[in-house]
C-alpha positions as CSV (number, residue, x, y, z in Angstrom):
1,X,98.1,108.7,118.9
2,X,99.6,106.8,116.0
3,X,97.8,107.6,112.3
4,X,94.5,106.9,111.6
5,X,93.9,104.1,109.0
6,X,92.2,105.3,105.6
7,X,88.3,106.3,106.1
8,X,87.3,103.6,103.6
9,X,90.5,100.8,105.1
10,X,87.3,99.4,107.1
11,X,89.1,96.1,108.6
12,X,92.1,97.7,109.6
13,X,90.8,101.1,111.1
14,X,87.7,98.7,112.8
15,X,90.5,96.6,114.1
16,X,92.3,100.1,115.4
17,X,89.2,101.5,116.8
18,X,88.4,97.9,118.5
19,X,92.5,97.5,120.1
20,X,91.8,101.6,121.5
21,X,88.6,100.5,123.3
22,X,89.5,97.0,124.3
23,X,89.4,95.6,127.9
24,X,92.7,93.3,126.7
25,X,94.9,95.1,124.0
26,X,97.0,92.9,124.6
27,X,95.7,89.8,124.0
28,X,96.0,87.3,120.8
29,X,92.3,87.2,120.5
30,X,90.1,84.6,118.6
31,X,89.6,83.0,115.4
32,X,88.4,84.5,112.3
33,X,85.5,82.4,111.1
34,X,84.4,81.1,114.3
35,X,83.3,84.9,115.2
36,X,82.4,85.7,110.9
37,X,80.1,82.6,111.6
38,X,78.2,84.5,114.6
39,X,78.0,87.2,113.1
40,X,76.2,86.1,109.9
41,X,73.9,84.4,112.2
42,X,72.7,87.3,114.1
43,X,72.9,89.2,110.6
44,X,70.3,86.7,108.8
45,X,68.4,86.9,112.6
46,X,68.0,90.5,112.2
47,X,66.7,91.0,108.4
48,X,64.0,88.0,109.4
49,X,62.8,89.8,112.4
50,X,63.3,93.3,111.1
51,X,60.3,95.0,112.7
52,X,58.1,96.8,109.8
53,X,59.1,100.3,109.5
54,X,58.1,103.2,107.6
55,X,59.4,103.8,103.3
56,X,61.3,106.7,102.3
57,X,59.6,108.9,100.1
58,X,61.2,110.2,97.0
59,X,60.4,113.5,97.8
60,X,62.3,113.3,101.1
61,X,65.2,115.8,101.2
62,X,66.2,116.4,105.2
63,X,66.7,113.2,106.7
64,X,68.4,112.6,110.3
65,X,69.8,108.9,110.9
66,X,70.3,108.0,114.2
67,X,70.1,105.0,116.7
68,X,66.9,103.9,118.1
69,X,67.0,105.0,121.5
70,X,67.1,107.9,123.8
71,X,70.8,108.3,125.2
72,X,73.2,110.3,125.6
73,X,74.8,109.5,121.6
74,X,71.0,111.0,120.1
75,X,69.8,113.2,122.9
76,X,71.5,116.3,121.1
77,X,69.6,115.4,117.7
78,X,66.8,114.7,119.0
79,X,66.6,117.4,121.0
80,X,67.0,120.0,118.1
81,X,64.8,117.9,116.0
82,X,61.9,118.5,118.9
83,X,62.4,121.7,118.5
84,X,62.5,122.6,115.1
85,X,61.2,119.7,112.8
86,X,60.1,117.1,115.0
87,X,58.5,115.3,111.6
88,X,61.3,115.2,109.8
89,X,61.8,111.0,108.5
90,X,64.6,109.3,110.5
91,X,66.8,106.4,109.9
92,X,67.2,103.8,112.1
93,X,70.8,102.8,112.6
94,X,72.3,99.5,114.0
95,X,70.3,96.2,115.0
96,X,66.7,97.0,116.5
97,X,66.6,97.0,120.6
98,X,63.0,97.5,120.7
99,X,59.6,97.1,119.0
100,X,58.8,99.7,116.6
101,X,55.5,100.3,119.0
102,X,58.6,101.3,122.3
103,X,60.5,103.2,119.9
104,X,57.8,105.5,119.2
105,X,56.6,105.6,122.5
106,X,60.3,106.7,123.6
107,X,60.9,108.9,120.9
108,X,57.7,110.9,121.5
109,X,59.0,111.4,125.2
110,X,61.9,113.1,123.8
111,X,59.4,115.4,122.1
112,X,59.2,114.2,118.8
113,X,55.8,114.1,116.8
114,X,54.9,111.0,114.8
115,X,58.1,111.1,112.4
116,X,58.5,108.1,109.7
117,X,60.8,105.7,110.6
118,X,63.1,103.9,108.8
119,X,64.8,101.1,108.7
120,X,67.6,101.2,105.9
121,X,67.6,97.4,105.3
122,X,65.1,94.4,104.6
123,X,65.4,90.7,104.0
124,X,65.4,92.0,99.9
125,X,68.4,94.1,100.2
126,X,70.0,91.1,102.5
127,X,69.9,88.3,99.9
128,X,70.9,91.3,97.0
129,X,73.9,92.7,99.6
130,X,75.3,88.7,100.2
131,X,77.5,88.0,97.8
132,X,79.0,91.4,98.6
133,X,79.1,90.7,102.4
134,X,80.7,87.4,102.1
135,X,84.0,89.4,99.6
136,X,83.5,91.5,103.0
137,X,84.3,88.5,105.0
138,X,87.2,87.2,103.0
139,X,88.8,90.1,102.7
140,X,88.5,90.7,106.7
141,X,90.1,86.9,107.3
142,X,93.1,88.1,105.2
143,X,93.1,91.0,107.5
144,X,92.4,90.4,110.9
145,X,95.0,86.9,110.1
146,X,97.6,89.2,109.2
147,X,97.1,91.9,111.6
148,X,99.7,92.1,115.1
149,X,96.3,92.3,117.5
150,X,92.8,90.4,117.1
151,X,90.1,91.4,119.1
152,X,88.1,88.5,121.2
153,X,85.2,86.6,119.4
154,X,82.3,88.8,120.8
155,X,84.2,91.9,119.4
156,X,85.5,90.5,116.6
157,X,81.5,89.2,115.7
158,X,80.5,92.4,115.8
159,X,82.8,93.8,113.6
160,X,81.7,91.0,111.6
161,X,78.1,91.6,112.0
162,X,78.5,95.6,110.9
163,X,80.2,94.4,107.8
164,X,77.3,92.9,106.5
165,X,75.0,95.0,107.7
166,X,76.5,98.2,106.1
167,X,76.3,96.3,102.7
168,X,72.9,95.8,103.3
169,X,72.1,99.3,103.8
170,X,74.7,100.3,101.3
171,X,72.1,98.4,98.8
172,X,69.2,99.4,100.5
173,X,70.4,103.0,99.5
174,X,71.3,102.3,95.9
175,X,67.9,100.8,95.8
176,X,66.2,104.2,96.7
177,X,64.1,106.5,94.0
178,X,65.4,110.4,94.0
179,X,68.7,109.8,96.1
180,X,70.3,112.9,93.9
181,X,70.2,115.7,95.8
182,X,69.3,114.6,100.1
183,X,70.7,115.7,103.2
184,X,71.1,113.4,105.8
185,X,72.5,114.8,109.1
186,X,73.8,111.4,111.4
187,X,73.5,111.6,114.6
188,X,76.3,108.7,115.3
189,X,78.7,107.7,112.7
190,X,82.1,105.5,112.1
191,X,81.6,102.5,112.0
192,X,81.4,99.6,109.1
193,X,77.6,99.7,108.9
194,X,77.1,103.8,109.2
195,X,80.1,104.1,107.1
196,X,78.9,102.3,104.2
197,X,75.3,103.8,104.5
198,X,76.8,106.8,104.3
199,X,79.3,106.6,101.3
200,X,76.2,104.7,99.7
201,X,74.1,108.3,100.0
202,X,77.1,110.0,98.9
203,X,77.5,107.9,95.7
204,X,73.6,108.7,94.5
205,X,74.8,112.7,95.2
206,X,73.5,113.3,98.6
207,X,75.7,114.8,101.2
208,X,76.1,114.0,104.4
209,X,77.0,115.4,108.2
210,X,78.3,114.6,111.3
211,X,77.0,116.0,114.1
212,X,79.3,114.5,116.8
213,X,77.4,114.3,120.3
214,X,80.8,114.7,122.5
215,X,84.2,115.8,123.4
216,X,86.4,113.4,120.5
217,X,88.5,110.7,121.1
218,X,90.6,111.0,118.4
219,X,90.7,108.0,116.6
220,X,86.9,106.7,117.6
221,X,85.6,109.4,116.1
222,X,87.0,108.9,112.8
223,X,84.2,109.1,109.9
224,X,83.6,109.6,106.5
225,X,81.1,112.4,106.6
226,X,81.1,115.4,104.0
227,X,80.9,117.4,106.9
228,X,82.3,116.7,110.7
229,X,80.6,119.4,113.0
230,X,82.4,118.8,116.4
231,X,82.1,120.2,120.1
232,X,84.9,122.5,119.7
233,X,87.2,124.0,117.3
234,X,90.5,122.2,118.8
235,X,88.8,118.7,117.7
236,X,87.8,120.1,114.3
237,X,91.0,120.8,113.9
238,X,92.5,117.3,115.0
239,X,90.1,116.0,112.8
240,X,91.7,117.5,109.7
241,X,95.0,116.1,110.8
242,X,93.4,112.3,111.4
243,X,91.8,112.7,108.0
244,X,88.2,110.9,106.9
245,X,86.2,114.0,106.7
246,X,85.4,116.0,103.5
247,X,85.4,119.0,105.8
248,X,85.5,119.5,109.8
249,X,84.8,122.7,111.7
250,X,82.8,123.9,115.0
251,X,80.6,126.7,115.5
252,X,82.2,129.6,117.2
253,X,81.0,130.9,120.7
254,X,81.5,133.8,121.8
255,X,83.9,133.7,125.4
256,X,81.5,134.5,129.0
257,X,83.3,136.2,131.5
258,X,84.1,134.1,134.2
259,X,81.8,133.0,136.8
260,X,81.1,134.6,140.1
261,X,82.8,133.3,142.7
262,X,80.2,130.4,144.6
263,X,79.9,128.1,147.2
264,X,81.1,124.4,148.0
265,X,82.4,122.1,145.3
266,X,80.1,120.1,142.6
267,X,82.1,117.0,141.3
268,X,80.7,115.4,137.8
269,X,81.4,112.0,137.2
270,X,81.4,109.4,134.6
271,X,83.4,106.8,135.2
272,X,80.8,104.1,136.1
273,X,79.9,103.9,132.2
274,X,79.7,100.7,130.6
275,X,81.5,102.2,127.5
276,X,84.5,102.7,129.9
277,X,87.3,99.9,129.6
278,X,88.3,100.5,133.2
279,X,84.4,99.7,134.2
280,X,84.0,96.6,132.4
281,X,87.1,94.9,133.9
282,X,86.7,96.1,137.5
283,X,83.1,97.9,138.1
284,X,83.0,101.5,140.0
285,X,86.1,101.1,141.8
286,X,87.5,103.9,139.8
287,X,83.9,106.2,140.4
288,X,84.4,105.2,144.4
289,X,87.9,106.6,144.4
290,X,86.8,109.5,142.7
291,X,84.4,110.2,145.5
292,X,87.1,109.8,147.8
293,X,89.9,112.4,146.6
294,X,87.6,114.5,146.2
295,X,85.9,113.9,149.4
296,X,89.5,114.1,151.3
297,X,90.6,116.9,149.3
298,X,87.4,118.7,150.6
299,X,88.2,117.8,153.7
300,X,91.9,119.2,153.6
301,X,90.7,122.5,151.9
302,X,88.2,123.0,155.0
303,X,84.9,122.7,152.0
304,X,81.4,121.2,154.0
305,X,79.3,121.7,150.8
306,X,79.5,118.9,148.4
307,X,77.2,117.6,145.4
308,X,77.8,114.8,143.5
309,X,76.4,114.8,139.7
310,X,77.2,111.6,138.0
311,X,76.9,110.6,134.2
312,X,72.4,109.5,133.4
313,X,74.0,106.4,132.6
314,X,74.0,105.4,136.4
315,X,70.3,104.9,136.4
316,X,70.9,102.0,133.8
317,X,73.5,100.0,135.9
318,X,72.4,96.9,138.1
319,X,70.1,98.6,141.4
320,X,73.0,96.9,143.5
321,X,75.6,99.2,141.7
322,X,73.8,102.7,142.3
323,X,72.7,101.6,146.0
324,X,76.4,101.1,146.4
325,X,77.9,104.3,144.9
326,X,74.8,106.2,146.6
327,X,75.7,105.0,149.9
328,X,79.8,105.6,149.2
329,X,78.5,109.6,148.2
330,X,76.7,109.9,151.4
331,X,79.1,108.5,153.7
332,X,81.5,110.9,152.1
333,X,79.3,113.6,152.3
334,X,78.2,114.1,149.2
335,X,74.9,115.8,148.3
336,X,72.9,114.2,145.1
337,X,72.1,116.4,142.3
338,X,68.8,115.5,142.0
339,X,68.1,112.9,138.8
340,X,64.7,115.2,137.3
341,X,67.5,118.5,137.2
342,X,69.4,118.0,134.4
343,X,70.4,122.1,133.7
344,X,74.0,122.4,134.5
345,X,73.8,126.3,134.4
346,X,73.2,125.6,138.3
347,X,77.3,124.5,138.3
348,X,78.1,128.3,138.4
349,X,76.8,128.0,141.8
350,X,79.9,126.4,142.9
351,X,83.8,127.4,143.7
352,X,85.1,124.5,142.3
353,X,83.8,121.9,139.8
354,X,85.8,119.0,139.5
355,X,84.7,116.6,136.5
356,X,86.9,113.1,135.4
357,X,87.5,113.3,131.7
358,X,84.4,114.0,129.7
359,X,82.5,116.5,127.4
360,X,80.9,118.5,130.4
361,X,84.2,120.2,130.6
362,X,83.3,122.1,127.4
363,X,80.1,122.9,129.2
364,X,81.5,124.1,132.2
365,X,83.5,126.6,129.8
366,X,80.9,128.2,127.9
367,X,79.3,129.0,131.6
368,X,82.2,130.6,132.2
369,X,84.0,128.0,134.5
370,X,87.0,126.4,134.3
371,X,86.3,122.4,135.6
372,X,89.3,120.9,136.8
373,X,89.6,117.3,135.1
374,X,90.9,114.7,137.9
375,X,92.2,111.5,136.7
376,X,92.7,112.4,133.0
377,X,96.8,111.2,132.8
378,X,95.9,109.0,130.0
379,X,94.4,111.5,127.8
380,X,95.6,111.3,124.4
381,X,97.8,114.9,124.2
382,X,96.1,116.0,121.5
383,X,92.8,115.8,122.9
384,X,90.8,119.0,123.7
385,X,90.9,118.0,127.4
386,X,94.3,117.6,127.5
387,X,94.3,121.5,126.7
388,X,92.8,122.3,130.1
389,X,95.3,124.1,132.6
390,X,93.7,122.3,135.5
391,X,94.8,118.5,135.5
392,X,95.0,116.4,139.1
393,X,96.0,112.8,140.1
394,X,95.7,113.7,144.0
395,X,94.2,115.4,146.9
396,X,96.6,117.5,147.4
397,X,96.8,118.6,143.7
398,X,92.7,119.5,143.7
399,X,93.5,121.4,146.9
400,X,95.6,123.8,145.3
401,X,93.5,124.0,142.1
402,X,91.1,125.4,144.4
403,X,93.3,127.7,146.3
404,X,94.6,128.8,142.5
405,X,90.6,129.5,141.7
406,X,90.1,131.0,144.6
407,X,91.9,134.0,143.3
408,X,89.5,136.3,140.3
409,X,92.6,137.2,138.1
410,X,93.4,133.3,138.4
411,X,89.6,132.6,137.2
412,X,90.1,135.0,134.6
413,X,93.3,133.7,133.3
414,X,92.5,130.2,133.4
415,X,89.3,130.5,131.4
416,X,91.0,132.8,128.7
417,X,94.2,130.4,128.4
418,X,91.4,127.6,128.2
419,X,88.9,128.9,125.9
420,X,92.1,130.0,123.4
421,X,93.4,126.2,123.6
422,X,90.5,125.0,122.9
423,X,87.9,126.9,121.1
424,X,84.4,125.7,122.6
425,X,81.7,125.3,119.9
426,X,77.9,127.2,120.1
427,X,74.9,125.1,120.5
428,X,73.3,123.7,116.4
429,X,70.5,124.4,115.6
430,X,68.9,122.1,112.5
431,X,68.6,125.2,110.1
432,X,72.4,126.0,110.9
433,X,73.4,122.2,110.4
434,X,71.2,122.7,106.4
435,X,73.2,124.8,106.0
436,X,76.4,123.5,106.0
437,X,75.5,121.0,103.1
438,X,73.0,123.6,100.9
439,X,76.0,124.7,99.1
440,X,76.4,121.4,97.3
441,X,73.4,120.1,97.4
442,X,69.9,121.1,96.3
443,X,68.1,120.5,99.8
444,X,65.2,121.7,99.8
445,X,64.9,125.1,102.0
């Protein structure tokens, strides 16, 4: 991975973050103002049909910020915040998807109480932010125009779009009674309009954290937070190298002793994911072939106990798409986890988990098992799932990761050479999270 831009270069390290995740890095893209036109538009659409939301009290000192939704990206903060100060006022990131009447119906299904919530932007702070936004523009058509890559109009509107709104919530902060002194800990952060929130909060003295929700893909997950807490201590430690944060670390956990030796194989998937480039451009034809080395490789290793686990996110796709993967995992063989069990200690059950690229890998470590990634040969080499000793492209390759396993001094010296390499993080809790930003600020306890 080449250099990150400069936390606050917010064209040019949007721009890099855009080219990583693209569908077409290749391509010459759109026009500027075209796509700067769109997203104004949907900009001045937004602050007129801001839903009402909640104010933020002066004496409000813990604060989380977060999207408005119940996915995988808020699931970890709102999950501690159920548990330990489910009141606590939240801020509402990125353009509403719902009525404020859904959100608090979805949010007190995650376990929340009746928290206040808040939107950090109204029509006010739109019309005080504009002349601001538009310099945002300008600048950004003096970019993107000089730059070797331009995303396509729909990214590049976006882009566009956060510019403005992260000016509007950078006022909408300024424009705040007591700001000296808060915590906010951000669920999701990185982008133009979290970014500018955030350096907003910092500027009236309050601090702000991190809490990253998965494995990091280096560049991605650049931010401007006083504090990155990350999954695991090898990504805190890229994370100082890439630069952005005032300070990036994980939580040590202590190393289990390897798993008992199970039964059958457990494969966890996420490769039919709409964030997934490959995805987009060709549906879950890379999630089918998944299902197939692994079912062949199964096959080859003499295994009859399968069970397929793939990523929530399935039950969001088209009916046509989960009918067809389904079918494909039963035809193979495959067993369904079952959608209501969502505890993965039930993996240690297993001789062999196999998982494509993603953060469940660290989970699968701190129960003591060491998940063999298949498919992950464009993993940046820096990347804490890189640092895995079991990699596979083929059949034949998981076959004799299982044989290897098969062996307890194997198990044993594959999760130690693992867990060194990488470090795996402890579960936060909100108190622990306080207190990583008490020591320079004056939170209240």
């Amino acid at each position: 991975m080449t250099a990150a831009p400069p936390v606050d270069d917010l064209w040019r390290l949007e721009l890099a973050k855009a080219r990583l995740d693209s569908d077409h890095p290749d391509s010459p893209g759109g026009g500027f103002w075209p796509a700067a036109l769109i997203g104004l538009a949907v900009w001045v659409r937004t602050l007129i049909a801001v839903p009402f939301a909640d104010r933020l009290a002066p004496s409000d000192r813990r604060l989380a910020a977060l999207h408005g939704e119940v996915s995988n990206r808020t699931r970890h903060l709102l999950s501690a915040l159920s548990a330990e100060a489910p009141e606590t006022p939240l801020i509402l990131l990125g353009r509403p998807r719902q009525s404020m009447k859904g959100l608090r119906r979805a949010f007190a299904g995650a376990g929340l109480g009746n928290p206040r919530l808040i939107r950090p932007y109204s029509l006010i702070d739109g019309l005080l932010s504009l002349p601001g936004g538009l310099s945002r523009l300008i600048e950004g058509a003096r970019v993107v125009g000089a730059a070797e890559w331009r995303p396509d109009r729909r990214t590049l509107a976006a882009i566009c779009f956060r510019m403005l709104l992260g000016e509007t919530a950078a006022r909408w902060a300024r424009r705040q009674p007591g700001g000296i002194g808060r915590g906010v800990i951000f669920g999701h952060t990185g982008v133009a309009d979290t970014h500018l929130l955030e350096r907003s909060l910092q500027s009236a003295g309050g601090r702000t954290l991190h809490w990253v929700h998965g494995v990091s893909l280096g560049l991605n997950f650049v931010a401007g937070s006083d504090v990155g807490l990350f999954q695991c201590g090898a990504d805190a430690r890229w994370h100082q190298r890439l630069g952005g944060y005032g300070r990036t670390l994980a939580l040590p956990a202590q190393r289990p002793e390897p798993a008992p030796m199970g039964r059958g194989w457990l494969l966890l998937s996420n490769l039919a994911h709409p964030m997934n480039p490959d995805f987009r451009r060709n549906g879950a034809v890379a999630e089918e072939a998944l299902l197939d080395a692994v079912s062949r490789a199964a096959v080859l290793a003499g295994q009859t106990r399968l069970v397929w686990k793939p990523h929530p996110v399935i039950h969001t796709l088209s009916q046509d798409i989960q009918d067809r993967l389904h079918a494909r995992a039963r035809d193979l063989g495959f067993a369904v986890w079952p959608h209501a069990d969502g505890e993965l200690a039930r993996a240690a059950d297993f001789a062999l988990v196999v998982a494509s690229p993603s953060t469940v890998a660290l989970d699968m470590l701190r129960l003591g098992l060491v998940a063999v990634i298949h498919g992950g040969a464009g993993l940046d080499p820096m990347s804490a799932l890189a640092r895995l000793p079991l990699q596979t492209t083929t059949s034949e390759d998981l076959v004799a990761a299982s044989r290897a396993l098969s062996d307890p001094a194997a198990r044993a010296k594959s999760l130690a050479q693992a867990w060194a390499a990488i470090e795996p993080g402890r579960p936060a809790t909100l108190e622990a999270l306080w207190e990583l930003l008490v020591p320079a600020t004056d939170v209240s306890r």
